[in-house]
KOLVEXKE-400459 format. One record per residue: x, y, z of N, C-alpha, C, O in turn; chain; residue in three letters; residue number from 1. Coordinates in Angstrom, 3 decimals, decimal comma, padded with zeros to 6 digits. Example, Ala and Ser with C-alpha at 12.3 -4.5 7.8 and 13.67 -1.06 7.14 Angstrom:
nxx nyy nzz caxx cayy cazz cxx cyy czz oxx oyy ozz chain res n
013,190 -005,690 007,800 012,300 -004,500 007,800 013,200 -003,300 007,800 014,236 -003,319 008,465 A ALA 1
012,850 -002,250 007,080 013,670 -001,060 007,140 012,900 000,030 007,870 013,409 001,138 008,039 A SER 2
END
This chain:
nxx nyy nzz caxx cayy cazz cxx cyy czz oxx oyy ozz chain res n
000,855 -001,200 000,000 000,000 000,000 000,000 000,883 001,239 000,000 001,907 001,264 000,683 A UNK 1
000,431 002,471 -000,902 001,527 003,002 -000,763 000,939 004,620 -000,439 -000,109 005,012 -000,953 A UNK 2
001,772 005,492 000,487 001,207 006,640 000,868 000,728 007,460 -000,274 001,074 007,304 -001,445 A UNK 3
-000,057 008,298 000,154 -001,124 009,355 -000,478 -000,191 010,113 -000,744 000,804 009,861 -000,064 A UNK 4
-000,059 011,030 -001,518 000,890 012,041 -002,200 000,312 013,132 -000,696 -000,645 013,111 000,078 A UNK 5
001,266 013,802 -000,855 000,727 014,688 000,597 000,235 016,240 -000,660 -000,423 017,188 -000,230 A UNK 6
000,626 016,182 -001,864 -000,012 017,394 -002,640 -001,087 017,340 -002,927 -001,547 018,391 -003,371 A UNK 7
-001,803 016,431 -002,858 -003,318 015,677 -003,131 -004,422 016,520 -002,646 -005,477 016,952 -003,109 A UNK 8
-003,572 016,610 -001,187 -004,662 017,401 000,032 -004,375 018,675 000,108 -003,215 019,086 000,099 A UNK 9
-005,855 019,753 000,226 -005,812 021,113 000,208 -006,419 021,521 001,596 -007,589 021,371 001,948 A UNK 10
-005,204 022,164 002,440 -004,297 022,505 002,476 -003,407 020,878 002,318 -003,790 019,761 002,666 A UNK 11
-001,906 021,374 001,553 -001,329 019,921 001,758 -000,897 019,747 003,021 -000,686 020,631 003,852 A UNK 12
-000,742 018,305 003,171 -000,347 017,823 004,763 000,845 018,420 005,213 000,748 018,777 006,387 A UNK 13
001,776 018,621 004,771 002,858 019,507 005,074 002,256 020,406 005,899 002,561 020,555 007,083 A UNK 14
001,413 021,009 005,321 001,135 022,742 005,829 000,327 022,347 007,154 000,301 022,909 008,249 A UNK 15
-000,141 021,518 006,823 -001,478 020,302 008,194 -000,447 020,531 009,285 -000,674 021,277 010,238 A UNK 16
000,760 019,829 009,109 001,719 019,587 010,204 002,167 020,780 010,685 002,108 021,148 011,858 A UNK 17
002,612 021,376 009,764 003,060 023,088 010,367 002,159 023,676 011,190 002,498 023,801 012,367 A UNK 18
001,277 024,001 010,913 -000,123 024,421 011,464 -000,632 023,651 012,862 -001,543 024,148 013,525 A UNK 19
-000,151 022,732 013,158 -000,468 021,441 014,106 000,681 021,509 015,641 000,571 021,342 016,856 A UNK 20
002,156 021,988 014,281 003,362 022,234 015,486 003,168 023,328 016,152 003,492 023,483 017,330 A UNK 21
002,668 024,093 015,499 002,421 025,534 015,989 001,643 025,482 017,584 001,894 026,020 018,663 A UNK 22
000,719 024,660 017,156 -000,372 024,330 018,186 000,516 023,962 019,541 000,513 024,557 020,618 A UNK 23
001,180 022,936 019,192 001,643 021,622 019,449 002,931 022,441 020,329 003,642 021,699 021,006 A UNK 24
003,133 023,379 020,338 004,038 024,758 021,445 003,521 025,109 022,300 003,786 024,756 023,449 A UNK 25
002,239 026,261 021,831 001,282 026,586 022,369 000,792 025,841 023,837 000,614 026,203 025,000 A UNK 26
000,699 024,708 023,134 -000,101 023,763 024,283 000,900 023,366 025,043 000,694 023,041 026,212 A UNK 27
001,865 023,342 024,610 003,156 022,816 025,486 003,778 023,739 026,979 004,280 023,460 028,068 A UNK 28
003,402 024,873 026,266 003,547 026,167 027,291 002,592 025,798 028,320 003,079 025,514 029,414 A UNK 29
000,907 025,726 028,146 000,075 025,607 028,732 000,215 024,667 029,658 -000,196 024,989 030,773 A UNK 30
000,759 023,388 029,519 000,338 022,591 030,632 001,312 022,550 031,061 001,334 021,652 031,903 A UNK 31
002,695 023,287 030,933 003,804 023,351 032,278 004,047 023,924 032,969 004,972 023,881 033,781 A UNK 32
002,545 025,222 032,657 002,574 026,537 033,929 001,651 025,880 035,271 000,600 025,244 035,189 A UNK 33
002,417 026,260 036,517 002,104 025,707 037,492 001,011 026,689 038,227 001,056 027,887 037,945 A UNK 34
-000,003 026,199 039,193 -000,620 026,420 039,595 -000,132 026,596 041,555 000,799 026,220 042,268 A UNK 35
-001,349 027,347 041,722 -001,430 027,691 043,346 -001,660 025,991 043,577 -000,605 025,447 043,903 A UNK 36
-002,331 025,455 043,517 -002,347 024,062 044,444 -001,453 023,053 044,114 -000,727 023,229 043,136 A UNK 37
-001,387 022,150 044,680 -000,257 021,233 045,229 -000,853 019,501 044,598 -002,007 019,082 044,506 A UNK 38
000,233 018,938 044,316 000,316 017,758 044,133 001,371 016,551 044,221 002,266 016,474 043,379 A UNK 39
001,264 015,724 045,131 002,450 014,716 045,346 003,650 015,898 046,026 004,845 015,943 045,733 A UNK 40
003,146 016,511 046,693 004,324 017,654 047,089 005,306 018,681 045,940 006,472 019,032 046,120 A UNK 41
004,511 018,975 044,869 005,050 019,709 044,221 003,318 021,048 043,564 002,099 020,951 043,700 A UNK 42
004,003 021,825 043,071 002,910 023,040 042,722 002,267 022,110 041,269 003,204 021,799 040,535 A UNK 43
000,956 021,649 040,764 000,025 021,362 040,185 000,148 022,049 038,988 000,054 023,264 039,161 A UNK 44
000,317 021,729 037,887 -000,085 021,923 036,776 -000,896 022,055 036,159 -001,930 021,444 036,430 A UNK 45
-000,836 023,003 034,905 -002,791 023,218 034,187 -003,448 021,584 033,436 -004,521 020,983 033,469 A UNK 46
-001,958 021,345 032,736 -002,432 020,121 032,097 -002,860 019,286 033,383 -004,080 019,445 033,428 A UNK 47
-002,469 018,443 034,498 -003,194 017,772 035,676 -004,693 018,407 035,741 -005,755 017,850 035,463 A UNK 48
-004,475 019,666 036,166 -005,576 020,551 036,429 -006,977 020,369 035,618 -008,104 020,298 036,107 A UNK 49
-006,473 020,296 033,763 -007,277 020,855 033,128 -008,178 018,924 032,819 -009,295 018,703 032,352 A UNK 50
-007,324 018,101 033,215 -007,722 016,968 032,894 -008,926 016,390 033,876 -010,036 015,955 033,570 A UNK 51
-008,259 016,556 035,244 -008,839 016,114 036,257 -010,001 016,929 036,431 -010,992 016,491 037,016 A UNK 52
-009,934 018,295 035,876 -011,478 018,960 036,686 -012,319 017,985 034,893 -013,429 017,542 035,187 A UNK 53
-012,019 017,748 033,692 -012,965 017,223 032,724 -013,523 016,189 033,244 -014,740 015,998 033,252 A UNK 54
-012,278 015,092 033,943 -013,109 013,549 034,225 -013,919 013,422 035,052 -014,841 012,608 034,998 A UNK 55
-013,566 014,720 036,539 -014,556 014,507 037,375 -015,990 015,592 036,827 -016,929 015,536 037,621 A UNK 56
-016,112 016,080 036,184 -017,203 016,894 035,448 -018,061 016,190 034,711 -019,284 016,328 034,715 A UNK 57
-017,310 015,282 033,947 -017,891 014,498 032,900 -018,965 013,488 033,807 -020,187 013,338 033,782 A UNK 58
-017,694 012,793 034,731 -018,704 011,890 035,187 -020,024 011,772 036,440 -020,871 010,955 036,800 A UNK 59
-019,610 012,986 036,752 -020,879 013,881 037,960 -021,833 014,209 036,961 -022,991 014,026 037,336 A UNK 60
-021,700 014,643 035,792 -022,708 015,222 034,801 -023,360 014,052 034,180 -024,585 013,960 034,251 A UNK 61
-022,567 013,027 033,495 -023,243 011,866 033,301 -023,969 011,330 034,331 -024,928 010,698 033,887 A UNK 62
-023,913 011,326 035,296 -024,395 010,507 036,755 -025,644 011,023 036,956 -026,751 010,490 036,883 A UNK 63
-025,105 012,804 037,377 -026,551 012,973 038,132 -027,419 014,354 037,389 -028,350 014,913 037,969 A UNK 64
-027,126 014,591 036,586 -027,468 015,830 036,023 -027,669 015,344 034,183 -026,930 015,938 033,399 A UNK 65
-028,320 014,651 033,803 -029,135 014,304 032,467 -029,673 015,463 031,782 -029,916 015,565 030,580 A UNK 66
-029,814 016,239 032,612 -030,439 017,967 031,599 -029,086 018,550 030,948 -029,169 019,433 030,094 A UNK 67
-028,208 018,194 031,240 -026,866 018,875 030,753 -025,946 017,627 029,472 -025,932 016,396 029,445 A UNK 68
-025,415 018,461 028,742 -024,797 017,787 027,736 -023,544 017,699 028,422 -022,989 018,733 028,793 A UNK 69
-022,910 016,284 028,682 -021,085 016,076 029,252 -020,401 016,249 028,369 -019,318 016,787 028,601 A UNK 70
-020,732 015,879 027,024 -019,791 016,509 025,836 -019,268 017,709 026,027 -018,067 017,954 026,144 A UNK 71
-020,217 018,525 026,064 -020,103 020,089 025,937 -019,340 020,854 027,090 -018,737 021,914 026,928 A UNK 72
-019,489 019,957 028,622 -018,965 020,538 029,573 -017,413 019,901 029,557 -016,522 020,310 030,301 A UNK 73
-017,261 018,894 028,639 -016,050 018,310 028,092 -015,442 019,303 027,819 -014,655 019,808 028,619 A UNK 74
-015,739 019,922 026,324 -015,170 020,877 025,509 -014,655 021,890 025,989 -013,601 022,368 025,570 A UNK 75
-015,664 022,582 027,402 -015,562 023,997 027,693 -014,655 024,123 028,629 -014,032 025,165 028,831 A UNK 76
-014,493 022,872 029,385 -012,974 022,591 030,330 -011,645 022,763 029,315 -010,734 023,590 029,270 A UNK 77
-011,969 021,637 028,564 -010,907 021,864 027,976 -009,879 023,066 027,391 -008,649 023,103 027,400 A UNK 78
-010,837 024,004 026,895 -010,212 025,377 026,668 -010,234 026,956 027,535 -009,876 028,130 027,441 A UNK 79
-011,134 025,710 028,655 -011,254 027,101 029,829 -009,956 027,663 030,618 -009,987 028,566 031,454 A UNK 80
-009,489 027,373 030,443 -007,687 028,165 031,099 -006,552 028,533 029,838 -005,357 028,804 029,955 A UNK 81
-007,226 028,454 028,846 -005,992 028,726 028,209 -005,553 030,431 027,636 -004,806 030,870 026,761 A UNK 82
-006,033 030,748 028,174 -005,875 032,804 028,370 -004,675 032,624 029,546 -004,141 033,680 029,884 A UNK 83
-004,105 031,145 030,332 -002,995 031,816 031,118 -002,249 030,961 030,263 -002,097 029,779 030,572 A UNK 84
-001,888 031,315 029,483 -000,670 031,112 028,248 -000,055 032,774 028,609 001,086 033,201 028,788 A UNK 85
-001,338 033,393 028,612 -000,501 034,845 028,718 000,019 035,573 030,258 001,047 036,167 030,586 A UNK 86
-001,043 035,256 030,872 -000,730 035,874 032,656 -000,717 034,861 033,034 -000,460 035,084 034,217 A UNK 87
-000,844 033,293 032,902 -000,216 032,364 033,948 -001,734 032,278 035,141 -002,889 032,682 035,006 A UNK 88
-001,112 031,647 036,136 -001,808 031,291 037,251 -002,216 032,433 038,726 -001,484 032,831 039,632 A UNK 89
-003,421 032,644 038,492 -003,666 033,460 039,688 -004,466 033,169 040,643 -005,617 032,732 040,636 A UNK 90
-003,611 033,509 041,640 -004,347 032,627 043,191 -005,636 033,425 043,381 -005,697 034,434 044,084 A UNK 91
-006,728 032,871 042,661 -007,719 033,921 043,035 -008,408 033,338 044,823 -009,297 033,988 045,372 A UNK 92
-007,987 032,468 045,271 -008,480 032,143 046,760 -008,217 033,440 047,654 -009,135 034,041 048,212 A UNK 93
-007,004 033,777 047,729 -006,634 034,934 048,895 -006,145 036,010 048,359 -005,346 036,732 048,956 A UNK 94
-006,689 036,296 046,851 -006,541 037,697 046,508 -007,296 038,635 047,532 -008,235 038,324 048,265 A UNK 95
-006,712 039,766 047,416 -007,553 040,937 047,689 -008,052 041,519 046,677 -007,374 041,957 045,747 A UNK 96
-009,391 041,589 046,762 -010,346 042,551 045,883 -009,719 043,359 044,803 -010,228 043,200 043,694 A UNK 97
-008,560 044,329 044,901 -007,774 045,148 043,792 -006,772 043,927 043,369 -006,154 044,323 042,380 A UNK 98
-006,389 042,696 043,691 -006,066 042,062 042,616 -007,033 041,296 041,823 -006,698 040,615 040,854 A UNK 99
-007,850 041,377 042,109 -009,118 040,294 041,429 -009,548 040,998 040,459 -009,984 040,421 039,462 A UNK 100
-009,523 042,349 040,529 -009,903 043,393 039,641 -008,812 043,318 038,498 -009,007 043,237 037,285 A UNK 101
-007,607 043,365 039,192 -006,590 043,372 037,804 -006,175 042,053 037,210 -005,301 041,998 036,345 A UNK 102
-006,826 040,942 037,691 -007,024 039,748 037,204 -007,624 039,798 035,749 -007,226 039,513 034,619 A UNK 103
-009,189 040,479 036,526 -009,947 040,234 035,019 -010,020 041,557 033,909 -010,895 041,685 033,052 A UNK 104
-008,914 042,469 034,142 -008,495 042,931 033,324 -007,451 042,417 032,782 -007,324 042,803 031,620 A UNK 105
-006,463 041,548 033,204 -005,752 041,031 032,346 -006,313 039,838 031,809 -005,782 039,703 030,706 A UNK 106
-007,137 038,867 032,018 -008,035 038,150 031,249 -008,617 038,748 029,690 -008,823 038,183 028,616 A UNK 107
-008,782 040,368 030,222 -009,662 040,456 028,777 -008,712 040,976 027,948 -009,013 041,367 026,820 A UNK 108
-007,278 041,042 028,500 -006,290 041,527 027,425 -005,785 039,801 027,024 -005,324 039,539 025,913 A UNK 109
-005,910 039,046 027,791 -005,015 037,934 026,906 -006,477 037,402 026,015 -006,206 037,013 024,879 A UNK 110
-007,753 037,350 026,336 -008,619 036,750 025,757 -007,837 037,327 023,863 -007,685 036,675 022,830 A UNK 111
-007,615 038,400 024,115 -007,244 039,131 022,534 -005,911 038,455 022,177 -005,438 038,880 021,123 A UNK 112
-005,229 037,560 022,762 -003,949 037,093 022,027 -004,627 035,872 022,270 -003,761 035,132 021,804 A UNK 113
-005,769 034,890 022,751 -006,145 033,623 022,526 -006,850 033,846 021,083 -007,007 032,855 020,370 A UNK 114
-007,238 035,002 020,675 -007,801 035,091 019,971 -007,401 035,336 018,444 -008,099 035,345 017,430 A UNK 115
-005,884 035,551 018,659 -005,028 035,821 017,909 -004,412 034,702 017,524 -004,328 034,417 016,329 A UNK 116
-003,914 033,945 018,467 -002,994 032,398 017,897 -004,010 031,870 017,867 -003,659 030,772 017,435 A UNK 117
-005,696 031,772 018,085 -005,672 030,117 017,777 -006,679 030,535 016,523 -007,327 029,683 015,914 A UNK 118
-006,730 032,040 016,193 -007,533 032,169 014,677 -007,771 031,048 013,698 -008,850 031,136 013,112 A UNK 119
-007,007 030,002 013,379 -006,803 029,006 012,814 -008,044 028,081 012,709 -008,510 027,428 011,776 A UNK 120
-008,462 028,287 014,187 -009,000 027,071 015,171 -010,831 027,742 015,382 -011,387 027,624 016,474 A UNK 121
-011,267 028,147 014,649 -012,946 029,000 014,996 -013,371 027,827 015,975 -013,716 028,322 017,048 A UNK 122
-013,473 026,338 015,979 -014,083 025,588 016,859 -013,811 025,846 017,998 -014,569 025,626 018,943 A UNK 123
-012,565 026,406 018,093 -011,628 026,075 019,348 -011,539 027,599 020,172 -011,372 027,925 021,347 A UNK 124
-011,708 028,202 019,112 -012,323 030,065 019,722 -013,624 029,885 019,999 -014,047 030,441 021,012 A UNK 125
-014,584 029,054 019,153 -016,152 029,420 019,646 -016,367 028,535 021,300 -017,202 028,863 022,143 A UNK 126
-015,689 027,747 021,392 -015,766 027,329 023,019 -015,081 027,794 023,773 -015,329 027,395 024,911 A UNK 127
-013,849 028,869 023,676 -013,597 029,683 024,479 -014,491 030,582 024,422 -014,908 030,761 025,566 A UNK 128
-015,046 031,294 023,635 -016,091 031,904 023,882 -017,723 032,029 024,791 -018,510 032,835 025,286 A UNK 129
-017,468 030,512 024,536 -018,765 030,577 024,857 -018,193 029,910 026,476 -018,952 030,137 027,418 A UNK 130
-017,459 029,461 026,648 -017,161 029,520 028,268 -017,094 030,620 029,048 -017,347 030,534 030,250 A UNK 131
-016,790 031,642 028,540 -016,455 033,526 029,118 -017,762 034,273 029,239 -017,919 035,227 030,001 A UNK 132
-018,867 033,686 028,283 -020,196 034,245 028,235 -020,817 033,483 029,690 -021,373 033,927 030,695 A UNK 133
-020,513 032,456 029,350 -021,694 032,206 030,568 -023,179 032,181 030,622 -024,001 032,167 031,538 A UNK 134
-023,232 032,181 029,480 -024,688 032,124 028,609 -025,542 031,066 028,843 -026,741 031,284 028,669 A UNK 135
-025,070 029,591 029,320 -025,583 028,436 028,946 -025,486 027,491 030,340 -024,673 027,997 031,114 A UNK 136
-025,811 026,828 030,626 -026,427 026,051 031,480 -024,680 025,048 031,504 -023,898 025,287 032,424 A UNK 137
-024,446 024,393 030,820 -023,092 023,477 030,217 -021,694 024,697 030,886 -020,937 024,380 031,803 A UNK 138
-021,644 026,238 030,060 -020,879 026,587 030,663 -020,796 027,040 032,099 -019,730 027,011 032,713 A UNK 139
-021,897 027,447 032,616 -021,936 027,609 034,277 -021,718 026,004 034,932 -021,373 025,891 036,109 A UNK 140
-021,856 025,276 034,416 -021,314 023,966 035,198 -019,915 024,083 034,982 -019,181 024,103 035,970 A UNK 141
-019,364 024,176 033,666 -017,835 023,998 033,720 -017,228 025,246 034,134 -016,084 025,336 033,690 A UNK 142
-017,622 026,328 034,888 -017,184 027,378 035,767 -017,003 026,705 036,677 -015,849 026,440 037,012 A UNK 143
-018,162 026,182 037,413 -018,724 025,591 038,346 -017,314 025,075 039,135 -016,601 025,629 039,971 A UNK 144
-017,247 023,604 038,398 -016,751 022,805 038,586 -014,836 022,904 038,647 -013,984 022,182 039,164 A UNK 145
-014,774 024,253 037,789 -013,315 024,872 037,451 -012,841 025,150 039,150 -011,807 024,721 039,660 A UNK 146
-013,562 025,716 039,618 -014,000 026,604 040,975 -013,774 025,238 042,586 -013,317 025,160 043,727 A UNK 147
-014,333 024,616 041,756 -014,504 023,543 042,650 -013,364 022,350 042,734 -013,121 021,820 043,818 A UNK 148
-012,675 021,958 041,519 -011,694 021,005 041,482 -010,610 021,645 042,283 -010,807 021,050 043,343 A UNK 149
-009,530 022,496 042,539 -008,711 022,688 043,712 -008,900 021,592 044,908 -007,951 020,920 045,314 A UNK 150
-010,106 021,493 045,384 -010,376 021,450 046,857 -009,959 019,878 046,866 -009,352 019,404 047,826 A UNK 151
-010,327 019,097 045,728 -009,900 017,436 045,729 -007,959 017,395 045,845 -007,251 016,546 046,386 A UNK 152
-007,561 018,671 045,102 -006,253 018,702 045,213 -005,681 018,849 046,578 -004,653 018,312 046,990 A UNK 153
-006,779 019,946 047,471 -005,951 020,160 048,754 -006,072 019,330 049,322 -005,212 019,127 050,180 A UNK 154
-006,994 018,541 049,210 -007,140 017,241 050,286 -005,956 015,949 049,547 -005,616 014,913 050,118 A UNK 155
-005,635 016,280 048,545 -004,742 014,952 047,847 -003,818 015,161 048,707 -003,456 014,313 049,523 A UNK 156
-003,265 016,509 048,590 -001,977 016,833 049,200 -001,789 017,644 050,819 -000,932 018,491 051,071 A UNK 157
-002,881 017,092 051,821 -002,687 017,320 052,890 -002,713 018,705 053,540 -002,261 019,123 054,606 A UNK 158
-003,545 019,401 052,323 -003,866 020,894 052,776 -002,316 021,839 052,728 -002,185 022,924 053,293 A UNK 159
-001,317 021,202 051,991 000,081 021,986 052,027 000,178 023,560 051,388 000,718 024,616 051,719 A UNK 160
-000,697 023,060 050,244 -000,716 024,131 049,389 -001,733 025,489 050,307 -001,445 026,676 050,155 A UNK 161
-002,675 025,120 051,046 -003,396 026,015 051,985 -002,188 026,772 053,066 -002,004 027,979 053,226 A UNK 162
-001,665 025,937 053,539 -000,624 026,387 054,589 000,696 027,137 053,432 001,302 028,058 053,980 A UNK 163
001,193 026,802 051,844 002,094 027,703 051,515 001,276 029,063 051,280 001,813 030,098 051,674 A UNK 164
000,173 029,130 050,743 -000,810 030,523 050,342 -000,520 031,416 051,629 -000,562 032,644 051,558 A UNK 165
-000,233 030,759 052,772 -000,152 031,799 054,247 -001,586 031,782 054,601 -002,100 032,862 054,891 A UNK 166
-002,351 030,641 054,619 -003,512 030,740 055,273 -003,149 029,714 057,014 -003,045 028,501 057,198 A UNK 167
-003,069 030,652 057,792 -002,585 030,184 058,921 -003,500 029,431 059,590 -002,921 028,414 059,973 A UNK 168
-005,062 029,424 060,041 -006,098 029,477 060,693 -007,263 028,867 060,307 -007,598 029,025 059,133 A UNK 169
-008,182 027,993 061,259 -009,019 027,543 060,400 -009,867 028,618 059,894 -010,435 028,659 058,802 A UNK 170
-009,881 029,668 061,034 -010,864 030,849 060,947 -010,943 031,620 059,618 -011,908 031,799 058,875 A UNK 171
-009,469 032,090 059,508 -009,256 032,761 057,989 -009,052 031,822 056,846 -008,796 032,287 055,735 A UNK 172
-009,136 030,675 057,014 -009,676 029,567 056,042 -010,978 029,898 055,410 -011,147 030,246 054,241 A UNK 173
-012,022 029,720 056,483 -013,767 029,858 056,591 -013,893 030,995 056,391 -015,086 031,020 056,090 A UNK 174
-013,447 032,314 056,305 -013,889 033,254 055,756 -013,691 033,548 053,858 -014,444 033,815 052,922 A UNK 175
-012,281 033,312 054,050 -011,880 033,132 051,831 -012,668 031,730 051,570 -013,071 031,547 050,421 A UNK 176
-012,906 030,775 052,504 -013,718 030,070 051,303 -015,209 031,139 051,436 -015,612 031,546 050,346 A UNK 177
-015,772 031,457 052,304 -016,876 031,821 052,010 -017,155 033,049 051,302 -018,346 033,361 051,301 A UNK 178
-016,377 033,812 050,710 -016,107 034,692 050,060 -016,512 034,495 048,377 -017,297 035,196 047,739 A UNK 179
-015,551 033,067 047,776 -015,156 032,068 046,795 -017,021 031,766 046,746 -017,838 031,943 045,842 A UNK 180
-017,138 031,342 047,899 -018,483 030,238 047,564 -019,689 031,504 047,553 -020,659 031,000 046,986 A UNK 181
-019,980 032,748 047,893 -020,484 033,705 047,697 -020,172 034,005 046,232 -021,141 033,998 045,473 A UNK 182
-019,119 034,235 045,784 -019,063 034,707 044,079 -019,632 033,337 043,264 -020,252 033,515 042,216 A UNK 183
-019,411 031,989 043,761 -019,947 031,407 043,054 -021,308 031,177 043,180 -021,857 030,384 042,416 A UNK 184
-021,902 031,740 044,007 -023,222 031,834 043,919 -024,372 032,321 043,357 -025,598 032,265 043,460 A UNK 185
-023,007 033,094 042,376 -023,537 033,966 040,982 -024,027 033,102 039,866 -024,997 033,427 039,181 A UNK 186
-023,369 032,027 039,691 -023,841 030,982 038,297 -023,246 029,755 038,749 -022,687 029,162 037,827 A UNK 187
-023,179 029,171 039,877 -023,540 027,803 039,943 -024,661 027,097 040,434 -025,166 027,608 041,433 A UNK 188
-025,152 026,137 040,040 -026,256 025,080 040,389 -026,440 025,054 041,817 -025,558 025,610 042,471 A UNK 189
-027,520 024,460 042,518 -027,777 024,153 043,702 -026,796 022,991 043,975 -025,898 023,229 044,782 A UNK 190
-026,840 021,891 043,469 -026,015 020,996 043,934 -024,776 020,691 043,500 -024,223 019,615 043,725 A UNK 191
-024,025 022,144 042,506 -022,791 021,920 042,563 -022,014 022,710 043,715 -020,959 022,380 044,258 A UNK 192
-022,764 023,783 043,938 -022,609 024,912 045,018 -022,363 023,966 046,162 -021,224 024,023 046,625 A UNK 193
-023,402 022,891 046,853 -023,552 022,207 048,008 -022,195 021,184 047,609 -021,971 020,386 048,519 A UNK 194
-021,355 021,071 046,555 -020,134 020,273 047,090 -019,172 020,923 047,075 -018,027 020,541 047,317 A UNK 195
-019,500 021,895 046,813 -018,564 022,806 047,164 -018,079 023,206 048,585 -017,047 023,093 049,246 A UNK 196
-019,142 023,651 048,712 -019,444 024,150 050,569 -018,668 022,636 051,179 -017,644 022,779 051,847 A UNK 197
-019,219 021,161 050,912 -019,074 020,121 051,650 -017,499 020,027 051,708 -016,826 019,968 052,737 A UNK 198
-016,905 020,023 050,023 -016,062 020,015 050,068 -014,728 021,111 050,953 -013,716 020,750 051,555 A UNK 199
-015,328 022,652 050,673 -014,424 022,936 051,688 -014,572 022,647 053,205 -013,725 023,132 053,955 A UNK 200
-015,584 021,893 053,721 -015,280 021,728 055,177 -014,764 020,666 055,706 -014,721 020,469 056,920 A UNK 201
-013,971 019,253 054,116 -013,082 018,343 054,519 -012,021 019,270 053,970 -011,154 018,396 053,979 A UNK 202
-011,550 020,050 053,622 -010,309 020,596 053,099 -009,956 020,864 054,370 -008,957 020,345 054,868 A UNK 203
-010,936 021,915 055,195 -010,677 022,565 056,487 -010,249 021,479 057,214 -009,083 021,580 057,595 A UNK 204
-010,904 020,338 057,567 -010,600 019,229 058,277 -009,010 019,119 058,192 -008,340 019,444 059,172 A UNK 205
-008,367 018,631 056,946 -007,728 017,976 056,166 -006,360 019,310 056,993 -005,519 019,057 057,856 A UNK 206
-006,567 020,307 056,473 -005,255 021,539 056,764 -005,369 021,860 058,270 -004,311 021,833 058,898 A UNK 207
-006,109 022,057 058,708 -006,156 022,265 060,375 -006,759 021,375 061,026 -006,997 021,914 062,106 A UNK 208
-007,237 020,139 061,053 -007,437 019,068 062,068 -009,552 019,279 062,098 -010,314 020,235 061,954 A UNK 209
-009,667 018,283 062,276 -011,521 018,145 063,005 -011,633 019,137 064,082 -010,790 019,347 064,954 A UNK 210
-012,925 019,808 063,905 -012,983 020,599 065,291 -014,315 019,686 065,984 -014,730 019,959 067,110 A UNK 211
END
């Protein structure tokens, strides 16, 4: 059997591959910028990050939530962090208010260079898009759930990453989560909200002991 002429195909495969390596950087950058939380005793990665919040999304959504498409909350994980290609990782847990502000001003300046390299890619811009809108039932779950995956991390790793942030206390623990779980009370579900909450009060357990 013998290969296809690669001039055959428009664009030819050559150009396929070029176009592919390009990507194939891009993404490379992405999943070796490290994150505020912790894993196996080292700082967490987007690629870990971006995988683990899909599988556990996918399969909470398949399970218990049938009104929602898992495909879609597939998709919208998948390209929901990739604006920190440009600003990277921000601890939004124990920001103060004037950095949270200059957070999502630098969000809407890199949204314009996601928008720039992955021109190529309209599929791959229209689900970043439509994750930032917040328009849809699919993307407020994969906010949701963006929001919510950390907390399986702090408990993986023994609440370390809570104690490097300089959260000393269970007290000033329970106030930034309830802060977190107040903003998400803007567009998450009833019962993704409630594992949330559950979840931070084994995190609390987990970094400062049972009270």
């Amino acid at each position: 059997m013998t290969n296809p002429n690669i001039e055959t195909f428009e664009p030819p495969i050559d150009i396929r591959i070029d176009e592919l390596s390009k990507l194939s950087e891009l993404l490379g950058q992405f999943m070796r910028i490290e994150r505020a939380t912790y894993r196996d005793g080292r700082p967490e990665t987007n690629a870990e990050h971006t995988l683990h919040t899909m599988f556990l999304a996918v399969a909470y959504v398949s399970k218990y939530r049938p009104d929602l498409d898992p495909t879609s909350v597939a998709l919208l994980l998948m390209v929901h962090d990739v604006d920190e290609l440009y600003i990277g990782d921000v601890n939004s847990f124990i920001a103060s208010d004037e950095t949270l502000e200059d957070k999502e001003a630098d969000e809407m300046t890199s949204h314009e260079s996601v928008r720039r390299d992955f021109a190529d890619y309209p599929f791959v811009l229209e689900l970043f898009e439509r994750y930032w809108a917040q328009d849809d039932p699919e993307a407020e779950c994969a906010r949701s759930f963006e929001k919510t995956d950390p907390g399986f991390s702090h408990i993986h790793d023994g609440g370390r990453a809570i104690r490097v942030m300089g959260v000393e206390s269970r007290d000033q623990f329970e106030k930034l989560e309830q802060r977190t779980v107040t903003r998400m009370g803007e567009y998450a579900s009833a019962d993704v909200l409630a594992l949330r909450k559950e979840l931070g009060k084994r995190v609390a357990d987990t970094a400062f002991g049972t009270v």
